[in-house]
Structures are given as structure tokens and as C-alpha cells.
C-alpha positions in Angstrom: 93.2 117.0 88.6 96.0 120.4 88.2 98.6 119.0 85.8 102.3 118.7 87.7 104.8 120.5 85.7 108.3 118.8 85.7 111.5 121.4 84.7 114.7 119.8 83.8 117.6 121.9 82.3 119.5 118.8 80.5 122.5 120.4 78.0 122.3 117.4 75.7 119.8 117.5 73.4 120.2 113.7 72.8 119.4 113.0 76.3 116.7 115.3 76.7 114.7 113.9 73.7 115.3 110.5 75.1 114.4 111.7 78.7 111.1 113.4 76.8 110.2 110.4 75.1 109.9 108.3 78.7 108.2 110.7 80.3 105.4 112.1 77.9 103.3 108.7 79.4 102.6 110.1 82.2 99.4 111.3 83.0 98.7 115.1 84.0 102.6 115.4 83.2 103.7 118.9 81.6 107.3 118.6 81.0 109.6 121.3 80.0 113.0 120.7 79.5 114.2 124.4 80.5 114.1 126.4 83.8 113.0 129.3 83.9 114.7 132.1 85.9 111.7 133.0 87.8 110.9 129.0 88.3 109.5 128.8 92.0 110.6 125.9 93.5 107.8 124.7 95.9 105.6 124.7 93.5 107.3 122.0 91.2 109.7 118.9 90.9 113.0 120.1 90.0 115.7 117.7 89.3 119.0 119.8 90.2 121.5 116.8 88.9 121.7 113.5 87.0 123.6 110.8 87.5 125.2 109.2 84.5 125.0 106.2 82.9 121.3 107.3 83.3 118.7 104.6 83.4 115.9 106.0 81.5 113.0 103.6 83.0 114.5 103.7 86.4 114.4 107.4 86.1 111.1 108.1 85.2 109.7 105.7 87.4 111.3 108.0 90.4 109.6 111.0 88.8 105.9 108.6 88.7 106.9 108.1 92.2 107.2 111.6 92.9 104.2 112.7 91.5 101.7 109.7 92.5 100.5 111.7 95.3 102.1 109.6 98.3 102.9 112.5 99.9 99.1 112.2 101.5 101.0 109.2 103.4 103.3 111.9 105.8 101.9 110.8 109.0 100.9 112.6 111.8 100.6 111.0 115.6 97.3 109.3 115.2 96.7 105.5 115.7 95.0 103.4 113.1 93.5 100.2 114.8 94.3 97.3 113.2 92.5 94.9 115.8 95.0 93.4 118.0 97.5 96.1 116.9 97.9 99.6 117.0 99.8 101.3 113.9 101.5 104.1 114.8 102.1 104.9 111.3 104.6 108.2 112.3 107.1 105.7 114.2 107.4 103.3 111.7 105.5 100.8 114.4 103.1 97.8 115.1 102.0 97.5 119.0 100.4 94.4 120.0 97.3 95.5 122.2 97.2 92.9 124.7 101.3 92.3 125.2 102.7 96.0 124.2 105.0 94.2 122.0 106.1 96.2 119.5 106.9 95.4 115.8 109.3 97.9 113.5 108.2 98.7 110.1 110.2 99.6 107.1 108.4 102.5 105.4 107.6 100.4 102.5 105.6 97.8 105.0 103.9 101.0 106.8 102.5 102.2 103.0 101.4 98.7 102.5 99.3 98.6 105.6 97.9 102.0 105.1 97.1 101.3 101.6 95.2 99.0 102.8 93.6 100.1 105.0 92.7 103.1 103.6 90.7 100.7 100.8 88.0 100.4 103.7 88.0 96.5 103.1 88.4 96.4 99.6 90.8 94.4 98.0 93.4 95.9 96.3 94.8 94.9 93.0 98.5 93.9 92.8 99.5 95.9 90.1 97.5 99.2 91.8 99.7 98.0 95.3 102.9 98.5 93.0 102.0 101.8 91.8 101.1 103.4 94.5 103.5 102.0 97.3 106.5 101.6 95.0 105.5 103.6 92.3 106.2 101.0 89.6 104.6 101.5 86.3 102.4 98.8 85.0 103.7 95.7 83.7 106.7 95.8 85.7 107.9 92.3 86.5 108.8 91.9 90.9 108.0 90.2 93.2 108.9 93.3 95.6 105.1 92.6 96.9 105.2 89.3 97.6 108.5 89.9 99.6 107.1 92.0 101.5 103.9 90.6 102.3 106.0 87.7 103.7 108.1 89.5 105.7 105.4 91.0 107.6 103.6 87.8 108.1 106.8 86.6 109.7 106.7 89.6 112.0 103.2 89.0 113.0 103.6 85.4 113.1 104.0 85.5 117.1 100.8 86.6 117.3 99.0 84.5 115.4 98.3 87.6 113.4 100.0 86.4 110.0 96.8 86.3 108.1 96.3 90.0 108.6 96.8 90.5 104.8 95.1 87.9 102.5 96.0 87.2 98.9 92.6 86.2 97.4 94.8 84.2 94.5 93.7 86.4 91.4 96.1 88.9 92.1 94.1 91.3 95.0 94.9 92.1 98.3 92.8 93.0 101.6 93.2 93.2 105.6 90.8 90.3 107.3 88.5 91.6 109.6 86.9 94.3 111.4 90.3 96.1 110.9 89.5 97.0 107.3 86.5 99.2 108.3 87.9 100.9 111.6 88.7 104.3 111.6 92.1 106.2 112.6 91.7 106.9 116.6 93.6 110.1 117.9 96.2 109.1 121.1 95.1 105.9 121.3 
């Protein structure tokens, strides 16, 4: 894996060390706290502004975020078949098969699912869930998982589809079902 390199021009030296110290942890991280003229900007994550007070954990868990990769989740128009649903992960969208209902998704439920799904029926730990659909470093206390689990067993509960995601009661995660193996399906 190509280190990321992170350029921040920060003109207190205070906050720079401080910034320096939280971010070292990362993995693959190469952090420089200049820009250089010739810095090209596509090929980097550039933080332009700060906005102060500064959290310092907040912050660098938005940088962890940034470079965890979940840019691979920028959907295109395929359909992943989730048995009795469709997910039309571009649109944000559940479709029931049989009714054409359709159920909206926040973009945090839509990573969920695809997370999930892309474990090809393997559960999923709950701390490995955080990190890579919220981008939380480990050992971060929320229950920002658990929310959201429920909520979308609320939206399938007219279904009868709220057991779509199982808890397995040691801290993992799965989809139930033939779902878990199925492959995306172009213009479903």
C-alpha cells in the first residue's frame, strides 16, 4: 500500500506539534506540515482552512476518514440484489421487488449495507463497521451503529424484512441469506 501524504500549512507552531502528535498514528500517513509551491492538488489531501477552537480527535478522525479508502463506495447505476430488494446504491434507494415500494437511504445506511454486503456473508466486526463506514478510530465509545441498524430495521419492518441485518451478540454483523453471496446485477 502507497503511503498518503497529508500537507497542512498551520502558522502556529503550538498547534502544529499538537496537530502532529494526533496524526502520526495513522497508518501509511506521511504528514508534512508545509506546502510546497509546486504541491499538486489531486494527488493529496489538502486542508485549505481550520476552524478554531479545533478539536484535535474530531479532526484527525475526518483526515482517517478521508484516507480509509471509502471513496471505492462512489456508486455507479448498478443494482445489488439484496433478495426481496433491489439497492440502488447511486439513488440513495431500497426497492421492494414484489411491491416497487421504495425505501430512502441516508448515505450512512447505504455504506452499511454495502459493507456488508461486500463481506460476501461474512460477519463483520463492530468496531471494523465504525472504521470504515464512519471512520471512527478504535475504541471510540457510540452507539452510532446500533442507531442505525435500528432505524433501517424500522424501514424494512413492512416487509417483514427487518432481520436483513443480524447481530450475532459478540459484537459482529452479517446480511441473512442468499443476499450475502449475490452479485451486483447491471440495469436490473
Amino acid at each position: 500500500m502507497t503511503k498518503k501524504n497529508i500537507h497542512i500549512n498551520i502558522d502556529d507552531s503550538r498547534l502544529a506539534a499538537l496537530l502532529k502528535e494526533q496524526l502520526l498514528h495513522l497508518p501509511d500517513v506521511q504528514l508534512d506540515l508545509t506546502v510546497p509551491p509546486d504541491l499538486e492538488i489531486n494527488q493529496t489531501i489538502f486542508a485549505k482552512e481550520l476552524e478554531l477552537p479545533i478539536h484535535l480527535g474530531e479532526w484527525s478522525d475526518r483526515v482517517r476518514y478521508l484516507l480509509s479508502g471509502r471513496d471505492k463506495f462512489i456508486e455507479d447505476d448498478q443494482a445489488y440484489d439484496f433478495g426481496e430488494f433491489w439497492l440502488y446504491a447511486d439513488k440513495n434507494m431500497l426497492v421492494h421487488k414484489e411491491s416497487d415500494s421504495q425505501i430512502r437511504l441516508t448515505d450512512k445506511e447505504r455504506l452499511l449495507l454495502r459493507t456488508l454486503y461486500d463481506a460476501k456473508g461474512q460477519r463483520e466486526s463492530r468496531q471494523n463497521l465504525l472504521e470504515c463506514v464512519w471512520g471512527y478510530m478504535e475504541g471510540t465509545e457510540t452507539h452510532t451503529l446500533e442507531t442505525h441498524v435500528y432505524r433501517l430495521r424500522q424501514k424494512l419492518e413492512p416487509f417483514g424484512a427487518q432481520d436483513l441485518i443480524q447481530a450475532d451478540g459478540q459484537g459482529n454483523y452479517y446480511l441473512v441469506g442468499s443476499i450475502a453471496l449475490a452479485s451486483p446485477c447491471a440495469g436490473a
